[in-house]
C-alpha positions as CSV (number, residue, x, y, z in Angstrom):
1,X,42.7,84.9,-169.0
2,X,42.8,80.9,-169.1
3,X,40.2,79.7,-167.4
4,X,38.0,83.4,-168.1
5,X,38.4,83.8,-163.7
6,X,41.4,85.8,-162.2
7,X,41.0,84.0,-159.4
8,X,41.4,80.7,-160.8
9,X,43.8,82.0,-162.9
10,X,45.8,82.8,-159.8
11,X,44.7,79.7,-158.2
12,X,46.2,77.4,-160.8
13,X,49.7,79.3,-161.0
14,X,48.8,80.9,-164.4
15,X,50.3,85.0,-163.9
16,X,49.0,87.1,-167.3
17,X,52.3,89.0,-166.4
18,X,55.2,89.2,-163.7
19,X,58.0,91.3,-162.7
20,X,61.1,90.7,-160.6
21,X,64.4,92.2,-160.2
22,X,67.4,89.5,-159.7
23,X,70.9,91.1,-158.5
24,X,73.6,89.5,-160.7
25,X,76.4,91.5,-159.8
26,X,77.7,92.3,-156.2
27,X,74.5,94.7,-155.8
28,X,71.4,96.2,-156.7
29,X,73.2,99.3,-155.7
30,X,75.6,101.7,-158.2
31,X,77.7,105.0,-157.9
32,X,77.0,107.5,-160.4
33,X,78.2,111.1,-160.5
34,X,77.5,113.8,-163.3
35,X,79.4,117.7,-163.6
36,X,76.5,120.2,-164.2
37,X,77.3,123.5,-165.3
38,X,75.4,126.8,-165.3
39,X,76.5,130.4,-166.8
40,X,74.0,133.2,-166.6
41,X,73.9,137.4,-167.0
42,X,70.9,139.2,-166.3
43,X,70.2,143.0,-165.6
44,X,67.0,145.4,-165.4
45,X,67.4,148.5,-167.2
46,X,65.1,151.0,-166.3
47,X,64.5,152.5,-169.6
48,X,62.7,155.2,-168.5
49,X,60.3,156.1,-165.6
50,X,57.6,154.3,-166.9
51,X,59.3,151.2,-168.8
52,X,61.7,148.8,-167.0
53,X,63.2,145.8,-169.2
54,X,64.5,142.6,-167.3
55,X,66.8,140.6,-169.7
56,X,68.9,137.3,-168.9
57,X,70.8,134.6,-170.6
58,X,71.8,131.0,-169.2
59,X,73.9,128.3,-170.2
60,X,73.6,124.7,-169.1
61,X,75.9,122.4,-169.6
62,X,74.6,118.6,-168.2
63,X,76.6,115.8,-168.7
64,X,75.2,112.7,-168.8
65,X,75.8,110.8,-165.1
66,X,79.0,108.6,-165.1
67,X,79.4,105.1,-163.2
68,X,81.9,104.4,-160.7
69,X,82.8,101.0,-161.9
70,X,81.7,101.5,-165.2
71,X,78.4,99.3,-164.7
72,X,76.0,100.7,-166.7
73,X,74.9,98.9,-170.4
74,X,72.8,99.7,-173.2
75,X,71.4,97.4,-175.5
76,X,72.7,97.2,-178.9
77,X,69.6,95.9,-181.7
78,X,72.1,94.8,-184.5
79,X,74.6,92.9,-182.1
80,X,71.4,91.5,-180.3
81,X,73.7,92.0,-177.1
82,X,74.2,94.6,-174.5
83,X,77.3,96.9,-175.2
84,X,79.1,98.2,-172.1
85,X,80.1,101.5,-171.0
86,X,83.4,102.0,-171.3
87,X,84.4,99.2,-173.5
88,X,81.9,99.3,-176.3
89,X,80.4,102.8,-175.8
90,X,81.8,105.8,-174.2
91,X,81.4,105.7,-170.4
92,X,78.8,108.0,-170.3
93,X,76.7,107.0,-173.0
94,X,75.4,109.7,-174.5
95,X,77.4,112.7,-175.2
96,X,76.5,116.1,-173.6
97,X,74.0,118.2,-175.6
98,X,76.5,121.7,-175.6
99,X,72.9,124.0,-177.2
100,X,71.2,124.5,-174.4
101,X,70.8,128.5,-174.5
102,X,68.0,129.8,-172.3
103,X,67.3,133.7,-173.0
104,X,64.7,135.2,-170.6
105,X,63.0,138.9,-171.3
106,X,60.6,140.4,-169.3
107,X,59.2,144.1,-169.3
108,X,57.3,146.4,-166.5
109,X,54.9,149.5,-168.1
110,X,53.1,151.8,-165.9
111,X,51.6,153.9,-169.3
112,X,51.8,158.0,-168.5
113,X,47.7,158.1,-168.7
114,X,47.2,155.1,-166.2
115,X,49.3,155.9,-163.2
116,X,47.9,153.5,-160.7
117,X,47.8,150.7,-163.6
118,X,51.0,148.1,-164.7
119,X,51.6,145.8,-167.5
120,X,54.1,143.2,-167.0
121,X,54.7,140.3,-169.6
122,X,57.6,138.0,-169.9
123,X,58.9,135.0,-171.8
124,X,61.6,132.7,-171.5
125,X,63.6,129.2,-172.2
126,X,64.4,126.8,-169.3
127,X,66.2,123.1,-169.2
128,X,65.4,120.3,-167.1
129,X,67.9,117.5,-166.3
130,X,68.2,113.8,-166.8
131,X,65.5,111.6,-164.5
132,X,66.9,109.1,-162.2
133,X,64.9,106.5,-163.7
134,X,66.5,107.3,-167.0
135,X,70.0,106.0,-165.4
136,X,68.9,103.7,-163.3
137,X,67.6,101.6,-166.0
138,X,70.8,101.2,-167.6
139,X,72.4,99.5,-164.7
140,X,69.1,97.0,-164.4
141,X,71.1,95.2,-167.6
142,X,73.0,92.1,-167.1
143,X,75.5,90.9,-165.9
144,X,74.3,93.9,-163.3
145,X,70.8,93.2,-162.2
146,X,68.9,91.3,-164.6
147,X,65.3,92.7,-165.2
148,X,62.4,90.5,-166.0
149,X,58.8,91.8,-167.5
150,X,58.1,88.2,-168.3
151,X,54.3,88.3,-170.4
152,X,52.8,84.9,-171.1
153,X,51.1,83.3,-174.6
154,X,47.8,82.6,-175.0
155,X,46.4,79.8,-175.3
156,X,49.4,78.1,-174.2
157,X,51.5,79.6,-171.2
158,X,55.0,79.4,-171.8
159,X,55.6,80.0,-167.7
160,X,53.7,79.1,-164.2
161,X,54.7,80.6,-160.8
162,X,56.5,77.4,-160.5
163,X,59.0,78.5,-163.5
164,X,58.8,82.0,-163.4
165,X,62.9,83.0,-163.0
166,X,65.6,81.8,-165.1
167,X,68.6,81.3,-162.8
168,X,71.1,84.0,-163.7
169,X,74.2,82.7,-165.1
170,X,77.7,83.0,-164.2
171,X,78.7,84.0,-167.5
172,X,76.7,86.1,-170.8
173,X,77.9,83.8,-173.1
174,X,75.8,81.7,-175.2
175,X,73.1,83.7,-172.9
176,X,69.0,83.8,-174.3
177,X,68.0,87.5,-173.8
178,X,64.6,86.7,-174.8
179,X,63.9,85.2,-171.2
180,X,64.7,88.6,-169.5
181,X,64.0,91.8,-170.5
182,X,66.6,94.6,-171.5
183,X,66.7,98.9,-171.8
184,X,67.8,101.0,-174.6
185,X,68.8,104.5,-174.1
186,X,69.4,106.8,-177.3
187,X,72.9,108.2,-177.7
188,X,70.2,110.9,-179.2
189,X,69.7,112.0,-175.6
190,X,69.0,115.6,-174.9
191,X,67.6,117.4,-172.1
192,X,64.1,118.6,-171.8
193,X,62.9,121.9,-172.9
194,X,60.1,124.0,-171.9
195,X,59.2,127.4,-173.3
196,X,57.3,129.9,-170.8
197,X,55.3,133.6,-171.5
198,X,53.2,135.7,-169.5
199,X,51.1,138.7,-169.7
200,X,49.0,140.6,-166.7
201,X,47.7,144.1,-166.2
202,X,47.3,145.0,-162.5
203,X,45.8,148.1,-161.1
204,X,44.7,149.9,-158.0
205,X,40.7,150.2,-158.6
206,X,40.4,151.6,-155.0
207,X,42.5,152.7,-152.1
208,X,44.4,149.2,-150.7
209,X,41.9,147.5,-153.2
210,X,44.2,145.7,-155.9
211,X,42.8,144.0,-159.2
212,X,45.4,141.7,-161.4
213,X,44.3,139.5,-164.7
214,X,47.0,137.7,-166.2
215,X,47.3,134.7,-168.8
216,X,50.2,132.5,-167.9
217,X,51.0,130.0,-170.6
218,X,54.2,127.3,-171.4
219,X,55.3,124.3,-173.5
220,X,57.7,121.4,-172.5
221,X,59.1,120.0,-175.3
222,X,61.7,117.0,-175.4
223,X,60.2,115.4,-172.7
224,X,61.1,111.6,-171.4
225,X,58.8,108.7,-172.7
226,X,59.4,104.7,-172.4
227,X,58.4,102.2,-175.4
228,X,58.4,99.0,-176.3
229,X,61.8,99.1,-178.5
230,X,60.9,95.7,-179.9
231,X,57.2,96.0,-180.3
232,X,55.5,92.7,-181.3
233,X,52.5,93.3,-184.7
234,X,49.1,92.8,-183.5
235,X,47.6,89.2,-184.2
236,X,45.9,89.1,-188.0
237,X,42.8,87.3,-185.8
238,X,43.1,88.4,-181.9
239,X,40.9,85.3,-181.0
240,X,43.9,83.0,-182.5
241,X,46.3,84.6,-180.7
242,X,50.0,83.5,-181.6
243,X,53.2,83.8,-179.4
244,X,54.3,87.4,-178.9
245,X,58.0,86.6,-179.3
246,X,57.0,85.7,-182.9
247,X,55.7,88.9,-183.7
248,X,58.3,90.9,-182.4
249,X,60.4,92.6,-185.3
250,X,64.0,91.6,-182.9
251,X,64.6,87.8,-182.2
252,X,66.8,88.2,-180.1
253,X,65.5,90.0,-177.7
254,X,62.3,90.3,-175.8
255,X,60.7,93.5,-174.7
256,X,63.2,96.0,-174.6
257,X,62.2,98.8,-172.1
258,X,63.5,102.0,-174.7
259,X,63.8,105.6,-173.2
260,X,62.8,108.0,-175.7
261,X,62.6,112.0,-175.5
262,X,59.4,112.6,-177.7
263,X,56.8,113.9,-175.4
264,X,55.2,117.1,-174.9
265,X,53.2,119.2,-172.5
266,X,51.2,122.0,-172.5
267,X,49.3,124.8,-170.4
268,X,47.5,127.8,-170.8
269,X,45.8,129.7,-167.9
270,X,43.8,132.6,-166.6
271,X,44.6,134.2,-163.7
272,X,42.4,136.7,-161.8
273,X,43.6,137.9,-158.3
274,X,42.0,140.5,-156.2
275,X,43.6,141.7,-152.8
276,X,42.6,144.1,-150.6
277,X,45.6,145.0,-148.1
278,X,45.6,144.9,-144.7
279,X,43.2,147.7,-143.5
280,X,40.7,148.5,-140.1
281,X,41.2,145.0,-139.0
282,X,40.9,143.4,-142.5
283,X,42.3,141.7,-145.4
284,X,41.7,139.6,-148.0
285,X,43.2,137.5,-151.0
286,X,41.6,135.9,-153.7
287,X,43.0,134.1,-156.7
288,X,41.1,132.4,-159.3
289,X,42.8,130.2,-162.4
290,X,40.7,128.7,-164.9
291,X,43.4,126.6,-167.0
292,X,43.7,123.9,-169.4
293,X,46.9,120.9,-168.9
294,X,47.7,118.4,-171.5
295,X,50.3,116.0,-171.8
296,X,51.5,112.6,-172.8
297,X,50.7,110.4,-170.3
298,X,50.6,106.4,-169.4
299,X,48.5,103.7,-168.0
300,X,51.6,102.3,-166.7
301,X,52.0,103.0,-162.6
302,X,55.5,103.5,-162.9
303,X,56.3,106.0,-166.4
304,X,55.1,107.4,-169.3
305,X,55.4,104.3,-171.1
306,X,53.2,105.0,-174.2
307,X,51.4,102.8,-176.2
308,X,52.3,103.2,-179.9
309,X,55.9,105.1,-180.2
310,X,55.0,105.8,-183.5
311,X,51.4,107.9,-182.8
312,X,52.6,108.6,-179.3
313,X,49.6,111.2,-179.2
314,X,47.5,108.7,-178.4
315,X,48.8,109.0,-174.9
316,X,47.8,113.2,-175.3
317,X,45.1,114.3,-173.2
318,X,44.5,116.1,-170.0
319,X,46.8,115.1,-167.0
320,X,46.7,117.2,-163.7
321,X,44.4,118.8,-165.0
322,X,41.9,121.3,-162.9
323,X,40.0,123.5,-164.4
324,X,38.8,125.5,-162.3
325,X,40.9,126.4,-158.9
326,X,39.5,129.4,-156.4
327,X,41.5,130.2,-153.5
328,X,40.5,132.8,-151.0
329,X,42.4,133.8,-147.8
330,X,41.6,136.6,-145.2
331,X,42.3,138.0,-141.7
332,X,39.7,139.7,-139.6
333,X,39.9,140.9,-136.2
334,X,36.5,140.8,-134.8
335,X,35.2,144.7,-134.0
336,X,34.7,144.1,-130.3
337,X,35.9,145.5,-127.0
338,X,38.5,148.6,-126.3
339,X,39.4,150.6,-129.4
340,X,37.1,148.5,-131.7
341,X,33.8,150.5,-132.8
342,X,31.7,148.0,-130.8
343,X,31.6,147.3,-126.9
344,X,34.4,149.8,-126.6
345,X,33.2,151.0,-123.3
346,X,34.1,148.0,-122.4
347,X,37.1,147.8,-119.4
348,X,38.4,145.4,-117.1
349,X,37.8,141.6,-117.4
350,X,35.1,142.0,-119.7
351,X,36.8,144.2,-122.5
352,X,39.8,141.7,-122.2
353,X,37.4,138.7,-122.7
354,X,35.4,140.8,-125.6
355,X,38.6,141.7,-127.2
356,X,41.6,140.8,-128.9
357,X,39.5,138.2,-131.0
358,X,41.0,137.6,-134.9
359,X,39.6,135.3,-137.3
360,X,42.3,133.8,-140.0
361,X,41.0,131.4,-143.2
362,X,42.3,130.2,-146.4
363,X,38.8,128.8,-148.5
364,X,39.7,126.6,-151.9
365,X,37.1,125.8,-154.2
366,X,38.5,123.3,-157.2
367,X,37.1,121.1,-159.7
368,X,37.6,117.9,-160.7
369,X,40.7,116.4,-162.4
370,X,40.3,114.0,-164.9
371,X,40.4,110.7,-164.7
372,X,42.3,108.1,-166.2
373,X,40.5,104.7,-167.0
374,X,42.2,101.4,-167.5
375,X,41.1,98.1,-168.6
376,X,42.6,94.7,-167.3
377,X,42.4,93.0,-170.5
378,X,45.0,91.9,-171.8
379,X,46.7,93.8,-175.3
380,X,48.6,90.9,-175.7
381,X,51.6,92.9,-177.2
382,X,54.3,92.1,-173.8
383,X,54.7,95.5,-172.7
384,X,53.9,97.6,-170.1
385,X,51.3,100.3,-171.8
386,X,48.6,98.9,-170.1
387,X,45.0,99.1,-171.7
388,X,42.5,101.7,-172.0
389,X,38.8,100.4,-172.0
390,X,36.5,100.9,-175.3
391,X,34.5,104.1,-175.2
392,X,30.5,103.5,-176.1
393,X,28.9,106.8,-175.6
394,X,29.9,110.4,-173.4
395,X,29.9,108.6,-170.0
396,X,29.7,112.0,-167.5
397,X,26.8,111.8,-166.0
398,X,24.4,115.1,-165.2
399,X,25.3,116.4,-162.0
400,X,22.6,116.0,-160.6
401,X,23.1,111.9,-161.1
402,X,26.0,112.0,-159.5
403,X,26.4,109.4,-156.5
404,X,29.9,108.6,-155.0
405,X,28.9,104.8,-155.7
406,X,28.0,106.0,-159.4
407,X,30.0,108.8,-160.6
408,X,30.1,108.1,-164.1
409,X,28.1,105.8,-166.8
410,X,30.2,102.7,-166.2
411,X,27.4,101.4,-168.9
412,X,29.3,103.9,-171.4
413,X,32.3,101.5,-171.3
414,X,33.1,98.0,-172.0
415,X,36.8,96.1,-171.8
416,X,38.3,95.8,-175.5
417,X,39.2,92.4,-177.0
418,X,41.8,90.4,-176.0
419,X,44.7,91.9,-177.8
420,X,43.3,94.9,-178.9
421,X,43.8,98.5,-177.4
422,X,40.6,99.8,-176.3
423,X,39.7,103.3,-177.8
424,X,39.0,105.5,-174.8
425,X,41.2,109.0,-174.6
426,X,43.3,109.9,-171.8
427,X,41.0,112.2,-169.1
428,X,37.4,111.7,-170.7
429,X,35.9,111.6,-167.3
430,X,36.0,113.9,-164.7
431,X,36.3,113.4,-161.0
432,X,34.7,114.9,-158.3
433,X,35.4,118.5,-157.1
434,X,37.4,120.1,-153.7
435,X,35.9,122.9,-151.5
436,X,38.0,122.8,-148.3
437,X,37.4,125.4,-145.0
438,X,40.8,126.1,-142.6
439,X,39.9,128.3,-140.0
440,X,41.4,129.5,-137.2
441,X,40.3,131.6,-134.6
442,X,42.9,133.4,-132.4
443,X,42.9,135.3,-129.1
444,X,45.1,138.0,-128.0
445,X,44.8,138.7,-124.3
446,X,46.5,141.7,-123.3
447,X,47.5,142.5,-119.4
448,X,46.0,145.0,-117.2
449,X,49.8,145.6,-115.9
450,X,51.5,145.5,-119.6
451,X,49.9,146.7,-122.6
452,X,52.4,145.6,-125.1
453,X,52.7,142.1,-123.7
454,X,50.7,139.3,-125.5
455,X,50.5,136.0,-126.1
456,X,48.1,134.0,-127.9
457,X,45.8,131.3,-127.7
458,X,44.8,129.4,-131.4
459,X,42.1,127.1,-131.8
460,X,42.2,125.5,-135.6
461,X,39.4,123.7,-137.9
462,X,40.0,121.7,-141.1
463,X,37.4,119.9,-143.2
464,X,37.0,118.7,-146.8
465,X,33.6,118.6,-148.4
């Protein structure tokens, strides 16, 4: 970043970036406790003897988590201080969201012309909860613990490793909050959301042979996100770059780690599952999804810290996302030995070595999730989005040209300029695939003396390919 060498960079003392955590209370430590409440009626009402109608309502009631000794702060942009729970703002910070009503309706159809065939769809509201981190973060404020995301200038540094801390002060006033870093929580606060629905048709295509397809589909809404709450402008000329604190739209304050609730998520899937009930020695169980996930995500290690909180899609884009997942599980007792249809003749020590033998497996074939890339260039803004690298051309490679030492086009990507964003999307490359074997093999041997005494001996193999 100075001298255009990490290592030297390192060498001389010169961080890009740093992070510590100094205690400035008594400890790092704090006591919170929250009342949760939940109210819920549900029935089935068999409507008649082909329709039966599953119907619920819930009621949350969350209260934002409360601190023992009342050491919890939230930084206040017009005051250009913390205010503190309790004194300034109410204890708890945010007020309880009292409109979280979660009706659920789900129906069971066996149609009069279809015996051996059932519909079943569903849909429904649920309610998550506050995250830890969410609290947390509001007791990392001074005079508490006193949180430092320190990003240096360029060309000039305005720290080394030799200046890196501030001392924490014995007292707040007359205190420089732009040489620590502070959190915001909105009084806004409300608890996440996701919608849910469902649809499948199973049926009974042959005797112990069952066939199901299904779509399975839901949408979080309200979701927690972290932002830069004083986000500095981009440089007019990024290779004159100018102090970030200058370009930050606060003074007094530096980056200000902001919780907001503005994310999404989505997912839609295809279920197939085929089972074939135990039977003659045999079953099987095979499911197959073929689904899509999106959400907002982050190149931040820690959270969802997006880039721009004002075009937060540009964080939007696959995450946990396989799209193709195959698993297959069965039980076979091998047909050998004393009431098997081969080698049943046999008796004595040989039957009770032929016999008894069962074969147990669970198969998965998956493909590959996509894969985030980052960049370490610098986008000279003093947050903690990260950076993306600048996207030239596709980048997935045939697969055919696919080498674990080269498993994408690293060509088809180039680092951004210095305090720039680069332009690569969240998940455009995909990883490699999953087909993983457990077997196990088990033995039953029976005694001459008691036939309904067993025991059993289990020898197991794992691989991944």
């Amino acid at each position: 970043m100075y001298t255009k060498n990490a290592l030297a960079d390192m060498l001389l003392g010169l961080p890009q970036e740093a992070f510590a955590n100094q205690r400035g209370g008594k400890t790092f430590s704090f006591d919170t406790y929250n009342d949760e409440f939940s109210f819920y009626v549900q029935d089935d009402i068999k409507v008649s003897r082909s329709l039966t109608v599953n119907a619920g309502l819930r009621y949350e009631y969350v209260q934002w988590p409360l601190e023992k000794n009342d050491e919890f702060a939230n930084w206040n942009f017009q005051k250009g201080r913390p205010d503190f729970a309790g004194k300034d703002i109410p204890r708890r910070i945010a007020p309880p969201d009292r409109n979280n009503w979660a009706p659920r309706l789900g129906l069971a159809y066996t149609p009069g012309f279809l015996k051996k065939t059932v519909i079943r769809t569903g849909a429904g509201i649920a309610y998550g909860n506050f995250r830890q981190w969410e609290v947390s973060l509001l007791h990392f404020m001074p005079p508490f613990v006193y949180d430092n995301f320190s990003f240096n200038d360029l060309p000039k540094p305005i720290f080394t490793t030799d200046n890196l801390w501030p001392a924490t002060p014995k007292t707040l006033e007359g205190f420089d909050f732009t040489k620590i870093s502070v959190n915001y929580q909105s009084p806004d606060k409300v608890l996440p959301q996701m919608f849910q629905w469902n649809f499948n048709v199973q049926r009974e295509i042959l005797p112990n042979l069952l066939l199901e397809v299904g779509y399975v589909g839901n949408r979080a809404v309200r979701q927690p996100h972290r932002y830069d709450g004083n986000a500095a402008r981009y440089d007019v000329d990024p290779a004159r770059p100018t102090s970030i604190q200058s370009r930050r739209p606060w003074s007094t304050a530096a980056f200000v780690s902001a919780n907001g609730f503005r994310a999404w998520s989505n997912y839609n899937a295809l279920n197939l599952r085929v089972e074939r009930r135990y039977a003659n020695g045999f079953s099987v169980l095979g499911a197959y999804t073929w689904s899509k996930a999106l959400a907002i995500s982050s190149t931040s290690p820690c959270c969802v810290t997006v880039m721009d909180n004002e075009n937060i899609r540009t964080n939007y884009g696959p995450v946990n996302d396989f799209a193709h997942n195959a698993v297959v599980s069965y039980v076979y007792e091998l047909p050998f030995g004393p009431g098997k249809p081969l080698l049943q003749g046999l008796h004595g020590a040989p039957g009770r070595i032929v016999g008894g033998w069962q074969v147990n497996g669970i198969t998965t074939f998956r493909s590959g999730a996509a894969l985030r890339l980052t960049s370490p260039v610098s986008n000279n803004l003093g947050n903690r989005a990260g950076n993306r690298p600048d996207r030239i051309t596709d980048g997935n490679l045939p697969a055919s040209e696919r080498r674990v030492e080269r498993w994408f086009d690293r060509t088809a990507f180039r680092d951004p300029v210095f305090g720039r964003y680069g332009n690569t999307g969240e998940g455009v490359i995909r990883g490699p695939g999953l087909v993983n074997w457990d077997v196990s093999i088990f033995k039953t041997p029976r005694s001459s003396r008691e036939r309904h005494c067993s025991s059993a001996l289990r020898c197991s193999t794992h691989s991944i390919m």
